[in-house]
MARPAMI-342538 format. One line per field, with one value per residue: residue number from 0; y, z, x of N, C-alpha, C in turn. Coordinates in steps of 0.2 Angstrom, whole numbers, plus 2048, in hexadecimal, padded with zeros to 3 digits. Atoms other than C-alpha are relative to their C-alpha. Layout:
N
pos	(NUM_...)
n.north	(Y_...)
n.up	(Z_...)
n.east	(X_...)
ca.north	(Y_...)
ca.up	(Z_...)
ca.east	(X_...)
c.north	(Y_...)
c.up	(Z_...)
c.east	(X_...)
//
This chain:
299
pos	(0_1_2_3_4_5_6_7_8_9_10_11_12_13_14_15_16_17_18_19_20_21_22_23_24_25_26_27_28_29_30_31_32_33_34_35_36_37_38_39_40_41_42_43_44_45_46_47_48_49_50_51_52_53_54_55_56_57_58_59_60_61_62_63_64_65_66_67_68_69_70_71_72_73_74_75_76_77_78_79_80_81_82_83_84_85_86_87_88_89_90_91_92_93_94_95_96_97_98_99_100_101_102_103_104_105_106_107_108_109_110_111_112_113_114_115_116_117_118_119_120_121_122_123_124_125_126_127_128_129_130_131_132_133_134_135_136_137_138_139_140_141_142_143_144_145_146_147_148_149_150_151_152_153_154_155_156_157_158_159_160_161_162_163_164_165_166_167_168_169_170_171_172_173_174_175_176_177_178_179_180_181_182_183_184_185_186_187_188_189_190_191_192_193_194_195_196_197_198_199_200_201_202_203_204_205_206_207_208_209_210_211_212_213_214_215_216_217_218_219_220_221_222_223_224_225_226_227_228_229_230_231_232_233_234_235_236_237_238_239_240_241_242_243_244_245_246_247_248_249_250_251_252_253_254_255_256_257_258_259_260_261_262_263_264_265_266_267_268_269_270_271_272_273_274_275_276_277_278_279_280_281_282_283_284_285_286_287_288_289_290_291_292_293_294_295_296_297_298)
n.north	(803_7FF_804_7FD_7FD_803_805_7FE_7FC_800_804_7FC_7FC_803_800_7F9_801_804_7FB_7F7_801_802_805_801_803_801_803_805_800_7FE_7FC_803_7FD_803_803_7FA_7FC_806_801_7FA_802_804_7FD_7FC_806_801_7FD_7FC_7FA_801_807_801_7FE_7F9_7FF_802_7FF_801_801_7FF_804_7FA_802_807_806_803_806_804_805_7FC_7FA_805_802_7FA_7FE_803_7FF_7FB_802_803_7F9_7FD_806_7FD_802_7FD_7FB_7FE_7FE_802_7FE_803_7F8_7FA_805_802_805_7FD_806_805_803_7FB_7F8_7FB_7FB_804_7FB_803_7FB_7F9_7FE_7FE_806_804_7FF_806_800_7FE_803_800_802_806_7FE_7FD_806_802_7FC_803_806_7FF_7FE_803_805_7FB_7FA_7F8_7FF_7FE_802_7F9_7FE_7F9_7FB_802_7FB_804_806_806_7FF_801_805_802_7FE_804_805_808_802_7FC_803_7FA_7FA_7FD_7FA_7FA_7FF_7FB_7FD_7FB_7FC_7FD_7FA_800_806_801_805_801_805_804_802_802_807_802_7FF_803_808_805_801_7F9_7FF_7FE_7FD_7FF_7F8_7FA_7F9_7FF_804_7FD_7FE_802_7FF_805_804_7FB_7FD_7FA_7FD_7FE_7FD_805_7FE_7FE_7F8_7FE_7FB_802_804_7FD_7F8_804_803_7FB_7FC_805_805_80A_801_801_809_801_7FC_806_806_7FE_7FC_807_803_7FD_805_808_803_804_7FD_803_7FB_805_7FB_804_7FC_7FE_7FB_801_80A_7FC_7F9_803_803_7F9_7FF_801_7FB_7FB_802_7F8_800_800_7FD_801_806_7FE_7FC_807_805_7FA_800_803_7FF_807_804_807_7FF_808_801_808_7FE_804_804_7FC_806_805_801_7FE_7F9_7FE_7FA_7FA_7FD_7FB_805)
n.up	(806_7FF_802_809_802_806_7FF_803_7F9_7FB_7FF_803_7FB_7F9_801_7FD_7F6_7FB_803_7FD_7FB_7FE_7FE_7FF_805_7FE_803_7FC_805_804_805_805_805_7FD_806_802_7FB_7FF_804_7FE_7FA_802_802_7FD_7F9_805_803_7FB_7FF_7F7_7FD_7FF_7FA_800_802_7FB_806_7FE_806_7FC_802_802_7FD_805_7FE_7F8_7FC_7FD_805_804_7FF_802_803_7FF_7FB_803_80A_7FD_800_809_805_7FC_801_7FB_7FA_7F8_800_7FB_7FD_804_7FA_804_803_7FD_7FB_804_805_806_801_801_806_805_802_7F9_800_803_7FF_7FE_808_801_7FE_7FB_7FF_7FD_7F6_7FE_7F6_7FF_7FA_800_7FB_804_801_7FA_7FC_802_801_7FA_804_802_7FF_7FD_806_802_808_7FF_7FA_7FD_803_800_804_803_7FF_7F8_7FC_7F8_7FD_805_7FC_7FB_801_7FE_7FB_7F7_802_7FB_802_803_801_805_801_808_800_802_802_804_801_805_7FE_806_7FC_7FE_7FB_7FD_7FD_7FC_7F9_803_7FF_7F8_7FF_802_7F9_7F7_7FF_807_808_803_806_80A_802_808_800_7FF_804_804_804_805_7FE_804_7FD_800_7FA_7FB_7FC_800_7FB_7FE_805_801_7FC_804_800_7FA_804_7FA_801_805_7FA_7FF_807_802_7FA_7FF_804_802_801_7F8_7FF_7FC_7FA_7FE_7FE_7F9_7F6_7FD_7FD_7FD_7F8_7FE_804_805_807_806_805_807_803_806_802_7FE_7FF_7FC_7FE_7FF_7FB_7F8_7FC_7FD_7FA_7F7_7FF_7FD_7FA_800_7F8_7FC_802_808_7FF_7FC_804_803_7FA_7FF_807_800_802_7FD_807_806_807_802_7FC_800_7FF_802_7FE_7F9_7FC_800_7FA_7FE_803_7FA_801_7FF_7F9_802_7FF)
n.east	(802_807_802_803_7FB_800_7FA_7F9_800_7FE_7F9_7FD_801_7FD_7FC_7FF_801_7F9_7FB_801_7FD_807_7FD_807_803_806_802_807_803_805_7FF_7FD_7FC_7FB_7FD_7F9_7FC_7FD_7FA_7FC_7FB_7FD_7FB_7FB_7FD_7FB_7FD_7FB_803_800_800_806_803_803_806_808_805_808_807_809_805_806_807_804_7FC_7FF_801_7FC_7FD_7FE_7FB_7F9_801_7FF_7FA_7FB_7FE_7FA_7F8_801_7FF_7FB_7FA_7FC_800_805_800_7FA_804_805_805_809_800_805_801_806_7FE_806_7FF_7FB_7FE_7FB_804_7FE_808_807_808_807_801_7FF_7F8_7FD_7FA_803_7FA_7FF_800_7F7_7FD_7F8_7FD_7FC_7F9_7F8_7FD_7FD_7FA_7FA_7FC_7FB_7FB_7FC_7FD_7FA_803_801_7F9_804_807_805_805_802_807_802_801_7FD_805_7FD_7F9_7FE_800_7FB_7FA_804_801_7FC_7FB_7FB_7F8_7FB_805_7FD_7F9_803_807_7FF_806_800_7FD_7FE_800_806_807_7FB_801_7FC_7FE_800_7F9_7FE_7FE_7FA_7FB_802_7FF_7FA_803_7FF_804_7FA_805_803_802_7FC_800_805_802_804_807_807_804_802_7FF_800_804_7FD_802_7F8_7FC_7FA_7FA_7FA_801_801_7FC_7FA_7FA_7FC_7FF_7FC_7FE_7FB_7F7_7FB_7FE_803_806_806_800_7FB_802_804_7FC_7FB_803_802_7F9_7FC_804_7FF_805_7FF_800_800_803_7FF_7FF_7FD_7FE_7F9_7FE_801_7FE_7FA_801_804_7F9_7FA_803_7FA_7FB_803_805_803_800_807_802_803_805_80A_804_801_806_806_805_804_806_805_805_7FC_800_802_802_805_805_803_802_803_808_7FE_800_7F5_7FF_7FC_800_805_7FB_7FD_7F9)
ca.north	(67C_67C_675_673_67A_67A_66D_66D_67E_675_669_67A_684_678_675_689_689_67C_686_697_68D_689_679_676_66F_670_663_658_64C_655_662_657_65D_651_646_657_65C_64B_64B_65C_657_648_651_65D_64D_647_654_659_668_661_650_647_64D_65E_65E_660_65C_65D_651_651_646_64B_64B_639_62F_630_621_617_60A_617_622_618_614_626_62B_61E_622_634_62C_623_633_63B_62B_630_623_62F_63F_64A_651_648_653_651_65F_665_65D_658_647_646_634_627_625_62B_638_646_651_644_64C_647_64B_65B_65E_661_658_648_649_63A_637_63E_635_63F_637_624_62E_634_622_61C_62C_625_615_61D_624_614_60B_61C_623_633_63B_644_647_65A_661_66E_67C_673_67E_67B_671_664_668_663_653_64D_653_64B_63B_62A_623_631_62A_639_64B_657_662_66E_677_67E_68D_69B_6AA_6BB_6CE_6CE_6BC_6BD_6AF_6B3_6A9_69A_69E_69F_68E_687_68D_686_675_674_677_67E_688_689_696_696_6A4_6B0_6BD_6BC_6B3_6B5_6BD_6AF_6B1_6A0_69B_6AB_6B6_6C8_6D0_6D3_6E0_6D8_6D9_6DC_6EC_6F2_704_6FF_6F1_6FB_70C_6FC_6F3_704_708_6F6_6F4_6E6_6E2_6E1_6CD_6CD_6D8_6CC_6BD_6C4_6CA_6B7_6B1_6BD_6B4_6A2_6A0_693_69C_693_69F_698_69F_69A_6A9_6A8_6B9_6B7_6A5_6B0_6C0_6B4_6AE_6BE_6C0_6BD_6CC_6D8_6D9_6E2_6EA_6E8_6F6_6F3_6E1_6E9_6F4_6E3_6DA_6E8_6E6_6D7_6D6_6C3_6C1_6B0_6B3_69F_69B_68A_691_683_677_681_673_666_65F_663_675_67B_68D_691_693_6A2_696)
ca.up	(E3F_E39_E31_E1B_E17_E06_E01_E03_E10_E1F_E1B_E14_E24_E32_E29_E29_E3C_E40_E35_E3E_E4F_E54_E5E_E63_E57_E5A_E4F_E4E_E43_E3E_E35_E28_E24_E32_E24_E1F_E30_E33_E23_E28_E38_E33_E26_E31_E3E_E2D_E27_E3B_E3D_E4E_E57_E59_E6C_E68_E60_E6B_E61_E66_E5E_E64_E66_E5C_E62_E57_E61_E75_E79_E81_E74_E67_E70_E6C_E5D_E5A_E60_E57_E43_E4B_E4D_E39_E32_E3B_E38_E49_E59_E67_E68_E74_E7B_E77_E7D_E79_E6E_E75_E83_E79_E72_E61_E5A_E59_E48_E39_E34_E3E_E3B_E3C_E39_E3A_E2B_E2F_E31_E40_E49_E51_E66_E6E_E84_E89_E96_E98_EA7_E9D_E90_E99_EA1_E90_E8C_E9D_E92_E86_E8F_E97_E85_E80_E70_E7A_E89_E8F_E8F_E90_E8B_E81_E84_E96_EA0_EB3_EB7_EA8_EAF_EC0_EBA_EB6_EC2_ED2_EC7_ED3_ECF_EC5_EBB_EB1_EB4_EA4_EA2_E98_E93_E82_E81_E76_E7E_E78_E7F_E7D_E85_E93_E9E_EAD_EBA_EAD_EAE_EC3_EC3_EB8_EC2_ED1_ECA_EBE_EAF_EA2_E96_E82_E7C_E6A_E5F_E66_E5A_E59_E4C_E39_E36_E2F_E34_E33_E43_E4B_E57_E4F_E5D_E61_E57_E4E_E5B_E50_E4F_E61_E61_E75_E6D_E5D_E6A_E71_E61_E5C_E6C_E6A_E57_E55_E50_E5A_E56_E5E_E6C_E6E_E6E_E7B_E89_E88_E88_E95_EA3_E9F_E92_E83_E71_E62_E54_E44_E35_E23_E1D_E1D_E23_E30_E37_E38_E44_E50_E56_E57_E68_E76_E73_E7C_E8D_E8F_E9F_EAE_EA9_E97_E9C_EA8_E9C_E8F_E9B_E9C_E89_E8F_E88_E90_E7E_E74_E62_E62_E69_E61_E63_E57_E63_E72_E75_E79_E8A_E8D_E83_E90_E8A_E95_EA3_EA4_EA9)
ca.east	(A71_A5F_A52_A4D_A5F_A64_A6F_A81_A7D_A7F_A8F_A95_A90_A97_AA7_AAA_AA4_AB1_ABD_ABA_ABC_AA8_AA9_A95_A8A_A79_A6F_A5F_A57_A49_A54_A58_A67_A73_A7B_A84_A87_A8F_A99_AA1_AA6_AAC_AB7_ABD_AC3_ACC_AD4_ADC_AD2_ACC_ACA_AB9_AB9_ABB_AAB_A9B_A8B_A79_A6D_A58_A4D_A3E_A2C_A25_A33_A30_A29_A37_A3A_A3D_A49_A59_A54_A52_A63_A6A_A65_A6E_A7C_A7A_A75_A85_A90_A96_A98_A8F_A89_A91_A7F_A6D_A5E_A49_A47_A35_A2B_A1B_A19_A10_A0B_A17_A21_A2C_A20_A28_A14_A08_9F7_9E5_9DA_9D9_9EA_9ED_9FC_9F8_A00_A03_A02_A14_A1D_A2D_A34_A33_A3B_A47_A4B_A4D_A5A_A64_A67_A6E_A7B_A7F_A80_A8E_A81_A81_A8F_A81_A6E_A60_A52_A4A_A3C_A38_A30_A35_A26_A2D_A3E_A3B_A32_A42_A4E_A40_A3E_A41_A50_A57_A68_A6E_A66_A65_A73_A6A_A5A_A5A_A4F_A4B_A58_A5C_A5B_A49_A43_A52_A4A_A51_A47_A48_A5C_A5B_A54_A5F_A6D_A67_A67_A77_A6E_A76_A6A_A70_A66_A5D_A58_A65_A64_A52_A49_A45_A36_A29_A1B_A16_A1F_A25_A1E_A1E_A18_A2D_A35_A45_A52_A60_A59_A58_A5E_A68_A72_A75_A7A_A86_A8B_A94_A9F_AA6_AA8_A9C_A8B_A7B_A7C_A8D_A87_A76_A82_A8F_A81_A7C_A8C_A94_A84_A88_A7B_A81_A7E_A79_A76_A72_A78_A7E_A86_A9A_A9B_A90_A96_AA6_A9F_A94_AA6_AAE_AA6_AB5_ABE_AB5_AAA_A9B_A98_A8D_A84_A82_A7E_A6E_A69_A6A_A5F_A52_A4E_A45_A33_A2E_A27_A2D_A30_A2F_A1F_A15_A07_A01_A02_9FD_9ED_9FB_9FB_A0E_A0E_A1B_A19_A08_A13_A1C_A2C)
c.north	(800_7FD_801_805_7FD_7FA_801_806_7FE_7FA_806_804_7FE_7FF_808_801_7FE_803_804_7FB_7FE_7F7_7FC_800_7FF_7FE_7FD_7FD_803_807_7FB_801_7FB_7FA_805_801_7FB_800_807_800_7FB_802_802_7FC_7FE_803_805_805_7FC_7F5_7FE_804_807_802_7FF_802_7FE_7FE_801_7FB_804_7FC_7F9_7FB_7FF_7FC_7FB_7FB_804_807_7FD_7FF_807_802_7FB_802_809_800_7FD_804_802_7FC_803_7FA_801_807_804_802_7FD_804_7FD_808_804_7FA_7FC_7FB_800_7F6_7FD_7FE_804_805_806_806_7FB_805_7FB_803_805_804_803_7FA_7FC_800_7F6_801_7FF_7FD_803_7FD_7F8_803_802_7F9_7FD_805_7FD_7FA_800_803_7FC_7FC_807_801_807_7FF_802_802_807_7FE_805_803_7FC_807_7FE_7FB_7FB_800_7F9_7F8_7FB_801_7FD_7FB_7FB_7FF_803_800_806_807_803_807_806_801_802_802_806_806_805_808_801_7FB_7FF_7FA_7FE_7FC_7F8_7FE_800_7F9_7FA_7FF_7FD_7FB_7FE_7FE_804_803_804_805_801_805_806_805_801_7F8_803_802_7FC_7FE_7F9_7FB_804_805_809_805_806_804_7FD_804_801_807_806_806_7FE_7FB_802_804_7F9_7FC_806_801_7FB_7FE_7FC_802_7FD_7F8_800_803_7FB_7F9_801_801_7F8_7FC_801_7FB_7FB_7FE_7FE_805_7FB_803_7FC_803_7FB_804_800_804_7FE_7FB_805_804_7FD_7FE_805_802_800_805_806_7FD_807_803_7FE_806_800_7FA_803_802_7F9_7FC_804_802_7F9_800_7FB_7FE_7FA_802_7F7_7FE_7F8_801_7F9_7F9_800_7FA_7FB_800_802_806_802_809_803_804_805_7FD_7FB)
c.up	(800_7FC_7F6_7FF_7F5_7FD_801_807_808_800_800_806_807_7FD_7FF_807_802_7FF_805_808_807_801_802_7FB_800_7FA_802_7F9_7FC_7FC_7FA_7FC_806_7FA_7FF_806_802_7FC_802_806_7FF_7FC_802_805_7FA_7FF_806_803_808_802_804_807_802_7FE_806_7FB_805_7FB_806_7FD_7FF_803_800_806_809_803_801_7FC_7FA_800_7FE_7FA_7F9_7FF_7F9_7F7_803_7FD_7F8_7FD_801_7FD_804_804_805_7FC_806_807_7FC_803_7FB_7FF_803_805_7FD_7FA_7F9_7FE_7FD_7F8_7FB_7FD_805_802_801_801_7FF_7FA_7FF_801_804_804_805_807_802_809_7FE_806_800_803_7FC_7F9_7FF_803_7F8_7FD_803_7FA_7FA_800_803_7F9_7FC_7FA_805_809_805_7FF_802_7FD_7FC_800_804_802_807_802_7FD_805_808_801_7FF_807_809_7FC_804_7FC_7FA_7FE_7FE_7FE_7F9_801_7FC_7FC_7FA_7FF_7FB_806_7FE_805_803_804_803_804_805_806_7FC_802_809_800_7FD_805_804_800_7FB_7FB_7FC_7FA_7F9_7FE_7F6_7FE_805_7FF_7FE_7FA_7F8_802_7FD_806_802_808_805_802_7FC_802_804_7FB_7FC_806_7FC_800_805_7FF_808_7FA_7F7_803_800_7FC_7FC_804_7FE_7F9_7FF_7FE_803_7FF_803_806_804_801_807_805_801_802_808_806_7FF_7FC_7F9_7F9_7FB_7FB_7FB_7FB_7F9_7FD_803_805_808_806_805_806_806_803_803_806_807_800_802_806_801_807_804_7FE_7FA_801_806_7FC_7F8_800_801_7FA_801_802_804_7FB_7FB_7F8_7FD_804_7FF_800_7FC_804_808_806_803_806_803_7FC_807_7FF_805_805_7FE_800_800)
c.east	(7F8_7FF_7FF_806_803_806_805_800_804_806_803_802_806_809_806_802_807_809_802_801_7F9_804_7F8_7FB_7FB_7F9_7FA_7FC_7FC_803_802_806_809_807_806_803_807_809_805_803_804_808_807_806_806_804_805_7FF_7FC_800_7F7_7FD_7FF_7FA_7F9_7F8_7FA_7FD_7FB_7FE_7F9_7F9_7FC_805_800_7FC_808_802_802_806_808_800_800_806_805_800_801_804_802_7FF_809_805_804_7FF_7FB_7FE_802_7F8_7F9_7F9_7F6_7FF_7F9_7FA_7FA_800_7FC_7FE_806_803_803_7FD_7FD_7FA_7FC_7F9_7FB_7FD_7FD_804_802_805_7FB_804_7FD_801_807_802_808_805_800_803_806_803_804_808_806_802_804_807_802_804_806_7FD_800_805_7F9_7F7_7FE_7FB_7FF_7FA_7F9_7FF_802_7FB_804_807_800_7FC_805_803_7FB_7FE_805_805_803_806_806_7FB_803_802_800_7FA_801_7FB_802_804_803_7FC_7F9_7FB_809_7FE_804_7FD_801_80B_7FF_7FD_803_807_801_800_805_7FD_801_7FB_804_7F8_7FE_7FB_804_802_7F8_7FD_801_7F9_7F8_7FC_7FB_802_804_7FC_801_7FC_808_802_805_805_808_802_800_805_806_805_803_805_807_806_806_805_803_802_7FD_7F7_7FC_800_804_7FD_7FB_805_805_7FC_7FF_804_803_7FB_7FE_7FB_804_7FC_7FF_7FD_802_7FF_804_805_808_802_7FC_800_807_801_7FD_804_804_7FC_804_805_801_7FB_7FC_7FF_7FC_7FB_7FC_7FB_7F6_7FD_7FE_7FA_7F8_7FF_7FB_7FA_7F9_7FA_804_7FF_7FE_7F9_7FB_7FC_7F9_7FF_7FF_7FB_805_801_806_802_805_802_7F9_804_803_80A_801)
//
């Protein structure tokens, strides 16, 4: 699900999704659009099409909210947009705090964003309390680099490590030592932007070709019947990497599913792997100066 949707869109969308048999719901306040996503899960709980536990829903806490008396607080108008109980999975959407408060940009009057001193480890402590108070089953991160990473996971009295990174992941930014250590610490990474990105220029990198287009996973897309989204979806599925493509399009909500009834080979998958460019379509660039940018690193 994403952000600045048009109205109606994302209740439309997710009610589809759960239709078509999508079970993983990847949300967060600052899309503005949770209310819908809510109401459509809700729905579908009503109307028998599944059971609250079969749903697994990602909200985020966004940048304005990590000081420790705000994360709870956070989490919980979530759960009030939602008019849900828990969340199944609650992560800090990017490691970079910004000033403290409902205005999820604040700017300075020159409009550049106002940052805030990042303590992840006291926001992380307060995340653990919400998983003792049942708002959330479980707790991650998102677009941690291993440094951040390993702040948590070697933090004293560590209650509840995070059970997954979400990063940008996709033929051309494969991320395979990001996936080795992961691995090695029982982290699962959900990958975002898995067909790439659109093309605005205003917050992607078009330095990357479109990957949709790649003549390999077209050459591929033919032997099996399918389309190079489906193809980019399955290489990341088939080695344990989480999917979340996000799409509004009926038809296309439809094809990103169709993915389990084919396997590509060891072969196909190396040559897959060997489109990787180690260039980010998603890079921030705009907030690059921020103490905790976690993109210098290469990981």
């Amino acid at each position: 699900i994403s952000r600045n949707t048009p109205k109606g869109t994302a209740y439309e969308s997710v009610k589809l999704a759960i239709e078509i048999g999508y079970r993983h719901i990847d949300g967060a306040l600052v899309y503005f659009n949770e209310h819908e996503v809510g109401q459509a899960i809700r729905e579908k709980i009503a109307d028998g099409t599944v059971k609250r536990e079969d749903i697994f829903y990602c909200g985020k806490l966004w940048n304005t909210f990590h000081p420790p008396e705000l994360v709870r607080p956070a989490l919980e108008r979530t759960l009030k947009t939602l008019q849900l109980e828990y969340v199944d999975l609650y992560i800090i959407e990017l490691p970079m705090a910004f000033k403290p408060g409902d205005t999820f940009y604040p700017k300075d009057e020159n409009g550049k964003i106002v940052y805030h001193e990042t303590d992840l480890c006291a926001t992380w402590e307060a995340l653990e309390a919400c998983i003792d108070a049942g708002l959330t089953k479980s707790l991650g991160v998102s677009n941690f680099n291993k440094r951040q990473l390993e702040l948590i996971l070697n933090k004293p009295g560590l209650k509840y490590k995070p059970v997954t990174n979400q990063i940008e992941c996709h033929p051309y930014f494969t991320q395979p030592k990001m996936m080795q250590y992961c691995k090695q610490n029982d982290i699962i990474i959900v990958g975002y932007s898995p067909l790439g990105t659109s093309r605005d220029p205003s917050w992607v990198n078009l330095k990357n070709p479109p990957l949709l287009e790649d003549k390999l996973l077209v050459a591929i897309a033919k032997k099996y019947n399918k389309n190079t989204a489906q193809i980019a979806l399955r290489f990341n599925v088939q080695r344990g990497v989480v999917v979340i493509p996000k799409s509004f399009s009926p038809k296309r909500i439809k094809e990103n599913f169709e993915i389990f009834d084919f396997f590509l080979t060891d072969d196909e998958m190396r040559a897959i792997e060997g489109l990787n460019k180690n260039i980010r379509f998603v890079e921030l660039l705009m907030w690059s100066d921020h103490p905790e940018y976690p993109f210098h690193d290469y990981y």
